[in-house]
C-alpha positions as protocol buffer text, in pm:
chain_id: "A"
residue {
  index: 1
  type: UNK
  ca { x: 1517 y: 1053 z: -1064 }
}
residue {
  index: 2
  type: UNK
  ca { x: 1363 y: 1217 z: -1342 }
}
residue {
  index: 3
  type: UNK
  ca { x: 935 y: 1207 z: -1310 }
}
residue {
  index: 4
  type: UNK
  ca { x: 727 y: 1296 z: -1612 }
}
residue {
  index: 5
  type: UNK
  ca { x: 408 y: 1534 z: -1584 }
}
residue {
  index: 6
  type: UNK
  ca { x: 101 y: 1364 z: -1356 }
}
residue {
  index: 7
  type: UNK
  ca { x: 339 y: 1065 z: -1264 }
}
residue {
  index: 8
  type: UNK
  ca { x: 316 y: 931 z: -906 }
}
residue {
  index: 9
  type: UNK
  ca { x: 548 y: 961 z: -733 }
}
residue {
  index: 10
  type: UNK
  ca { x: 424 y: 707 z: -407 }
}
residue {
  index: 11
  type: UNK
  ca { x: 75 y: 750 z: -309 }
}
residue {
  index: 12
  type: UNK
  ca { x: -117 y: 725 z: 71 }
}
residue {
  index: 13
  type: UNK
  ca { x: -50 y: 419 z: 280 }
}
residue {
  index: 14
  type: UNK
  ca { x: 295 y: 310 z: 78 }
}
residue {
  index: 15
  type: UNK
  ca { x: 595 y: 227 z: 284 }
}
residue {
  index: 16
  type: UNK
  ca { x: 780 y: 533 z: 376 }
}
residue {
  index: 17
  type: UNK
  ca { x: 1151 y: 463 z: 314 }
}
residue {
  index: 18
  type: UNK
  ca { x: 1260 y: 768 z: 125 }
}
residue {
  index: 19
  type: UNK
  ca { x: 1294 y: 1123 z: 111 }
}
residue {
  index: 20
  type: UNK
  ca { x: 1239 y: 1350 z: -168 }
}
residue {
  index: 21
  type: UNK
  ca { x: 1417 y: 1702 z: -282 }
}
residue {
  index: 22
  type: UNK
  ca { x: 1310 y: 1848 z: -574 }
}
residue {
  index: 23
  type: UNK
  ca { x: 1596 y: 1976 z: -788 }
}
residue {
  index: 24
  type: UNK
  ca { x: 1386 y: 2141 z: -1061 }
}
residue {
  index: 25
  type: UNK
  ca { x: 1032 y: 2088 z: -1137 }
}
residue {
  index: 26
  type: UNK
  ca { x: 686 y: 2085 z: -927 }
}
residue {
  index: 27
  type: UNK
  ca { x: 528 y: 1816 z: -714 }
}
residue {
  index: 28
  type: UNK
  ca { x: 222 y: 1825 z: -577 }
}
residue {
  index: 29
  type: UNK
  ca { x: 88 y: 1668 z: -255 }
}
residue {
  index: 30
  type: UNK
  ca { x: -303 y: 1561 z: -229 }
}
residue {
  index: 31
  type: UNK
  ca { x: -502 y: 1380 z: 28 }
}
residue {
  index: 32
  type: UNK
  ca { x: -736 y: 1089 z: -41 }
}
residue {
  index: 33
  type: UNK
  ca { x: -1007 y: 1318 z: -201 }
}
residue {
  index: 34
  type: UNK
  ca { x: -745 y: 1420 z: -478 }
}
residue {
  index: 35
  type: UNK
  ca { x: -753 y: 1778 z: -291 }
}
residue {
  index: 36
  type: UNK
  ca { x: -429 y: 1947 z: -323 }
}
residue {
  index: 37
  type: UNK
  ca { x: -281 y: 2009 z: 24 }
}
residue {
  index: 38
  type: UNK
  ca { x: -2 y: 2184 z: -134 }
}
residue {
  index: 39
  type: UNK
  ca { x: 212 y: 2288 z: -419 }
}
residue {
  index: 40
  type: UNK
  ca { x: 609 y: 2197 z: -383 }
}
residue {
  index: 41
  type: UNK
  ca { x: 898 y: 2372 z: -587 }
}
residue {
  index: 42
  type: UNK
  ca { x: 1253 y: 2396 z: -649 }
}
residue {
  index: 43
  type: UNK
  ca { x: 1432 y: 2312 z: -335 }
}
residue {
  index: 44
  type: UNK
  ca { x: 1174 y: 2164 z: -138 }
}
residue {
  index: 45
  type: UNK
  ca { x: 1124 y: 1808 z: 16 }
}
residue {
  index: 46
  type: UNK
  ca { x: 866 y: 1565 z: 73 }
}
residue {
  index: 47
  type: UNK
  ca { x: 825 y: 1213 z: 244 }
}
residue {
  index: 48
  type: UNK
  ca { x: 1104 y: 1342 z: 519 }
}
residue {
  index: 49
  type: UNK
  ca { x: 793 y: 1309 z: 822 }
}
residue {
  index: 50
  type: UNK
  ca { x: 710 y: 990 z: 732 }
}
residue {
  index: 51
  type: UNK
  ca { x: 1011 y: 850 z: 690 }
}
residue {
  index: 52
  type: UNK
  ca { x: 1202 y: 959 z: 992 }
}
residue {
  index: 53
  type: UNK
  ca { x: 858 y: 873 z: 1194 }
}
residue {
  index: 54
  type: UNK
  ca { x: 847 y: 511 z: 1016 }
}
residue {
  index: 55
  type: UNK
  ca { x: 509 y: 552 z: 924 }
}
residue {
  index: 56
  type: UNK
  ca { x: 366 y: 499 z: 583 }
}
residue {
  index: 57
  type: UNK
  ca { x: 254 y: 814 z: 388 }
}
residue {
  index: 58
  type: UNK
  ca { x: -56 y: 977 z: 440 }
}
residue {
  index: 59
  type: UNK
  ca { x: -50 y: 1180 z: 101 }
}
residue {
  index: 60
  type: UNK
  ca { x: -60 y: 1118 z: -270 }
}
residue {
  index: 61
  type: UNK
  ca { x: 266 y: 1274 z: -438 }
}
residue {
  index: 62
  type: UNK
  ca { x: 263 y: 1366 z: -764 }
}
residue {
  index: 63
  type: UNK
  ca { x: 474 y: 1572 z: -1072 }
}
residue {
  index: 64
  type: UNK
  ca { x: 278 y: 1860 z: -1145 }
}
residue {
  index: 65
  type: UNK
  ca { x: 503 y: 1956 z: -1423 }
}
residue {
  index: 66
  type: UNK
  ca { x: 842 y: 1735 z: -1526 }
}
residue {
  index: 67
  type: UNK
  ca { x: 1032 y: 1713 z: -1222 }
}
residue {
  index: 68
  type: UNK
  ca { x: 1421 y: 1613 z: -1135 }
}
residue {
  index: 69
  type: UNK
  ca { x: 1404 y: 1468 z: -755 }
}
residue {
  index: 70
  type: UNK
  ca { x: 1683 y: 1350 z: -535 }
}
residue {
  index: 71
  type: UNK
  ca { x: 1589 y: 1049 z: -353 }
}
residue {
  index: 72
  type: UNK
  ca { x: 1704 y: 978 z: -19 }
}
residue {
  index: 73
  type: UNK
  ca { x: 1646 y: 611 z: 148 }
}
residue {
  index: 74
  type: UNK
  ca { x: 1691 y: 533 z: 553 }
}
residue {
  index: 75
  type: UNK
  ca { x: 1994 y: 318 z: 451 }
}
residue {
  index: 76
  type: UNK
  ca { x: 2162 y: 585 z: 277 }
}
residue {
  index: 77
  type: UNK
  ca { x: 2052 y: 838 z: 550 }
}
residue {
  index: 78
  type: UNK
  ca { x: 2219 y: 647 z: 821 }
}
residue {
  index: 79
  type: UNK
  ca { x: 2547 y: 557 z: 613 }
}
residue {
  index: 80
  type: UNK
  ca { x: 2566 y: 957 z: 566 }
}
residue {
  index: 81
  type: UNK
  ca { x: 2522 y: 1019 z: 979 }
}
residue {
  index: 82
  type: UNK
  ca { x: 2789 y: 773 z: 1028 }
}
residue {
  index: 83
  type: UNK
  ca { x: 3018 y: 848 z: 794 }
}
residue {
  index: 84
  type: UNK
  ca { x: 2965 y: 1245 z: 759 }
}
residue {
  index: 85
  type: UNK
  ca { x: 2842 y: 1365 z: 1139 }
}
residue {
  index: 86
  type: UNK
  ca { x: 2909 y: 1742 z: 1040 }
}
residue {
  index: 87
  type: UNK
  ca { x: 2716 y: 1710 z: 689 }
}
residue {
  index: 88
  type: UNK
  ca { x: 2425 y: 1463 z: 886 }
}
residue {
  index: 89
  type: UNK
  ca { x: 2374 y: 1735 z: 1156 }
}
residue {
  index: 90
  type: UNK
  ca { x: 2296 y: 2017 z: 924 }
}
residue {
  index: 91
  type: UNK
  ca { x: 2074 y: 1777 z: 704 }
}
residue {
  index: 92
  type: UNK
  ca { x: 1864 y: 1760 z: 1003 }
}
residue {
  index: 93
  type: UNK
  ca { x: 1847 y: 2092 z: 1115 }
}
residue {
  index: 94
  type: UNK
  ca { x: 1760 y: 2199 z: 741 }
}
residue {
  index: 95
  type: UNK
  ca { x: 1510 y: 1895 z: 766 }
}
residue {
  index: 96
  type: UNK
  ca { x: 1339 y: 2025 z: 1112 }
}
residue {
  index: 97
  type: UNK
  ca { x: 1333 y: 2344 z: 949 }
}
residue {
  index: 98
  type: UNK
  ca { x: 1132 y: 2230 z: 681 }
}
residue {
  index: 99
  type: UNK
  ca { x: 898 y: 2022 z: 908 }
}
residue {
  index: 100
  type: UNK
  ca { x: 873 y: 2332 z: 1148 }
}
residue {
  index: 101
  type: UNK
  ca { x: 737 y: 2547 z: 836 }
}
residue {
  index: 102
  type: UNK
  ca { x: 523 y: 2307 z: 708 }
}
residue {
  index: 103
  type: UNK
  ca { x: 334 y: 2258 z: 1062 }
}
residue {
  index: 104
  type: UNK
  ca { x: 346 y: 2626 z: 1088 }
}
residue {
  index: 105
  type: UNK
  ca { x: 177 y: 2669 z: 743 }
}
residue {
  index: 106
  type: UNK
  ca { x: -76 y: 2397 z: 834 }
}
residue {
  index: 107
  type: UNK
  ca { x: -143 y: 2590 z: 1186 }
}
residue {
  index: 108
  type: UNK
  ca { x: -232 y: 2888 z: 961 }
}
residue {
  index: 109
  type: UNK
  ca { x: -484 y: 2721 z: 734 }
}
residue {
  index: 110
  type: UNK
  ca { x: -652 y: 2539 z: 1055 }
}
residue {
  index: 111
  type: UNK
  ca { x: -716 y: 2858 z: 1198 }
}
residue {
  index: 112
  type: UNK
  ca { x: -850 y: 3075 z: 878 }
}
residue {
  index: 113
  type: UNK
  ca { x: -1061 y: 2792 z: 839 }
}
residue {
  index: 114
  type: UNK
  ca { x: -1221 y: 2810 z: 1188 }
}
């Protein structure tokens, strides 16, 4: 999927059925107040908690500059894990990674906030 500058990408309570990777470009991610909780790049994904929690989303995404993204829905997700075990199984571990780092960077703000 190719996103222009500023376009949304979903926004805050939308269904969350996909998963983003950003193949060149940046995306940002901002809460209800239009803060920016944080700047994506190359290589990164998005939308992968709320998906695999089936919840909605509880951020605005957005292309901060123009942006290729790989889009990844449930559906496709769960043809790949049957289909493609080995390839499925190091999706997720690169996926908990992710999530792992992004809590971690989140527990780092929290704290040199307080």
């Amino acid at each position: 999927t190719t996103c222009s500058v500023c376009q949304n990408i979903y926004s805050a309570g939308d269904d969350a059925d996909e998963l983003f990777l950003i193949l060149s470009g940046k995306v940002n991610l901002k809460d209800s107040d239009d803060h920016t909780i944080t700047e994506l790049r190359e290589g990164a994904s998005f939308g992968e908690c709320s998906m695999l929690s089936e919840t909605k989303h509880s951020a605005n995404a957005s292309a901060e500059s123009a942006a290729e993204i790989a889009v990844l829905n449930r559906s496709e997700l769960e043809r790949l894990v049957r289909r493609h075990p080995d390839i499925a199984v190091r999706l997720y571990r690169n996926l908990a990674r992710d999530v792992v780092g992004k809590l971690h960077r989140t527990n780092l703000r929290t704290n040199s906030v307080n």
